[in-house]
C-alpha positions, 0 to 999 in steps of 0.5 A, a space after each residue: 560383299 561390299 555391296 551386300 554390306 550397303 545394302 544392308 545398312 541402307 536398308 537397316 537406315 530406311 527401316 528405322 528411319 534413321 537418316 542421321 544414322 544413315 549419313 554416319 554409316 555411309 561417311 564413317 570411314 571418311 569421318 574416321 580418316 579426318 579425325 585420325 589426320 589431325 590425331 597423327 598431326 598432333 602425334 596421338 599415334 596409337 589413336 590414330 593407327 586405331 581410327 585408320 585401322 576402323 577406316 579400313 575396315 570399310 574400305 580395305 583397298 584404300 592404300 593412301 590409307 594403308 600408308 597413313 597407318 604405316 605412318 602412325 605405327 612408325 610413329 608409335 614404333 610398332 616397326 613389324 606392323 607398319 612394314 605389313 601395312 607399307 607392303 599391302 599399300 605397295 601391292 595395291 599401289 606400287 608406285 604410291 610415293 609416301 609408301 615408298 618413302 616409308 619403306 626407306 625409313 623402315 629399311 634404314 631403321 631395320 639396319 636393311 642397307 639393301 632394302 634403302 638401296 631398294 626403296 631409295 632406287 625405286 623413289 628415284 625411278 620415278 623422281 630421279 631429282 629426289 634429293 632425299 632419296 639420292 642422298 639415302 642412296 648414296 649413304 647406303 652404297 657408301 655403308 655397303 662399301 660401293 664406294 665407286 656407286 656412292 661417289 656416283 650418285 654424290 656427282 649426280 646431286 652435285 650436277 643437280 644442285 651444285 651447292 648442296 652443303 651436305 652432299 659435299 661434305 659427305 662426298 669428302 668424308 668417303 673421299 677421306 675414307 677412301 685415302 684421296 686426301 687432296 680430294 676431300 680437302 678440295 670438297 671441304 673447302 667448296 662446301 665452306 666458301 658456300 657456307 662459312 658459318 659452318 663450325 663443323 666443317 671447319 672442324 672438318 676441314 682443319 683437321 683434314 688438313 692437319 692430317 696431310 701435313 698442311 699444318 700452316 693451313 690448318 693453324 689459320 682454320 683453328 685459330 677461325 674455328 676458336 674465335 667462335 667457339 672458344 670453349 672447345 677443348 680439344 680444338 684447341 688442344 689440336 691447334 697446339 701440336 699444329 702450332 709446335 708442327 710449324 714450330 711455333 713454341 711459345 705460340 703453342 704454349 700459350 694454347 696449353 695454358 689456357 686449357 691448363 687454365 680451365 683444366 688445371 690437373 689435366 696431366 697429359 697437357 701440362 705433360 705437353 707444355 713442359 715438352 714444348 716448353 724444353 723445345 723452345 729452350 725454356 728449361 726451367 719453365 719446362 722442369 716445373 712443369 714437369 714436377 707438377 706432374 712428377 715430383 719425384 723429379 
C-alpha cells in the first residue's frame, strides 16, 4: 500500500513537474514530526498531537511517533487517547523506553496501582538502576499495603545511592505506618545529617520523636525547626506540650503567649496556658486566663 502511495505521488510529482512538491510529499512527515517537536516543547499540546497524528498518517508503524503523541495528548489530558497511542508503540516496540514511562504516569494518573507495579517492574527489567522507576515501584507496593515488597525495593535504592534523601524519608514514613517506631526515627536522622536544611524533615523527625516519648529530644528539633520558621503555628504550639511533657512550664507558656500574641481569640490555646500556668503554680495568672475565656468564672 505504501509503495503504491509513492509511486503515486512521485509519478503525480513528475507528471506536473513539481520537484518542489515532490521534496514536500517525500519529507511531510519528517517535517511535521519537527514542527510538532518544538510545538510539544513550548506546551502547544493540541497542535502537536495534530501534527503527530498527520506524521503518521504516513508512516503508521513509527512507534517513537506514537510515544510522542501519547506524550502530547498527556499533555492536553486526553488520558483515553494517549493510553491507545502508548499500547500501539508498545505492540510495536515492547521495550521502547519513553513508551513505558508513559504508561507509568498513565497508571499512576488512572489511580492503576497494579498497572505502575506493571510499567515500573518492566522499565526496571531493562534498567534495574532506574531510580525513578524504583521509587514509583516501591509507592505503589507500599499503597498496595505490600509493605515487606515496599521496604525491599527502598533497600535496594539505598545500596545503590546511599544518600538519596527521599528514598529514606519514605522508607521512614512506612516504617512509621508500619509501628517500628526506632526504625523510622534512625532513617529520619540519616536522611537530616545528609540534608540538614530540610525543614520538612525536622518537622518529620521532631514530631516522630514526640510520639515515642522522646520529648527532650524533640523540644531541641522544635526549637531548631523555629528559628528558621518562626511563623509556624502549630510547630510552635507542639513545641509547647513537648516543653509542659519535660515539665518545662514557664518555658512553655511563653510558647503559648507568642501564638496568643499573634492569635489573641484563639480560645484552646489560652485554654493551655491557663492549664500550664496552674501547673507551675501560677494561680492567679491561670484564673485570668481562664476567665478570658469563661468569664462566668
Amino acid at each position: 500500500m505504501r509503495r503504491r502511495a509513492l509511486a503515486i505521488g512521485i509519478g503525480f510529482a513528475l507528471l506536473t513537474g513539481g520537484e518542489v512538491w515532490l521534496f514536500l510529499w517525500l519529507n511531510g512527515a519528517e517535517i511535521a514530526t519537527r514542527r510538532a517537536d518544538a510545538l510539544l516543547r513550548d506546551g502547544a499540546y493540541a497542535s502537536a498531537a495534530e501534527l503527530y497524528q498527520r506524521a503518521l498518517r504516513r508512516e503508521p508503524d513509527r512507534h517513537d511517533l506514537l510515544a510522542k503523541l501519547a506524550r502530547a495528548l498527556v499533555g492536553g489530558d486526553r488520558l483515553a487517547e494517549a493510553r491507545q497511542a502508548v499500547s500501539r508503540a508498545l505492540v510495536l516496540s515492547p521495550g521502547h523506553l519513553e513508551a513505558r514511562q508513559l504508561a507509568l504516569e498513565l497508571a499512576w494518573k488512572a489511580g492503576d496501582r497494579q498497572g505502575v507495579i506493571d510499567a515500573a517492574t518492566a522499565l526496571l527489567a531493562g534498567n534495574p538502576n532506574n531510580l525513578a522507576a524504583r521509587r514509583d515501584l516501591a509507592r505503589a507496593l507500599a499503597a498496595e499495603g505490600r509493605s515487606d515488597e515496599a521496604e525491599a525495593e527502598y533497600r535496594r535504592v539505598l545500596e545503590v545511592a546511599p544518600a538519596e534523601v527521599w528514598a529514606m524519608a519514605e522508607f521512614a514514613a512506612l516504617l512509621q505506618a508500619r509501628g517500628e517506631a526506632s526504625g523510622a526515627i534512625e532513617q529520619r536522622r540519616r536522611a537530616l545529617a545528609v540534608a540538614p536544611g530540610d525543614r520538612q524533615l525536622e518537622l518529620d523527625l521532631a514530631g516522630q520523636l514526640a510520639a515515642s516519648g522522646r520529648f527532650a529530644e524533640a523540644a531541641e528539633l522544635y526549637q531548631r525547626y523555629l528559628t528558621h520558621v518562626p511563623d509556624d503555628r502549630d510547630a510552635r504550639l507542639r513545641l509547647a506540650d513537648v516543653l509542659n511533657a519535660v515539665r518545662a512550664f514557664d518555658r512553655a507558656a511563653g510558647e503559648f503567649r507568642a501564638v496568643l500574641g499573634r492569635f489573641p481569640d484563639d480560645a484552646e490555646t489560652r485554654l493551655k496556658l491557663a492549664r500550664t500556668l496552674s501547673w507551675s503554680k501560677r494561680y492567679e495568672e491561670s484564673i485570668q486566663e481562664y476567665r478570658r475565656v469563661l468569664p462566668e468564672l
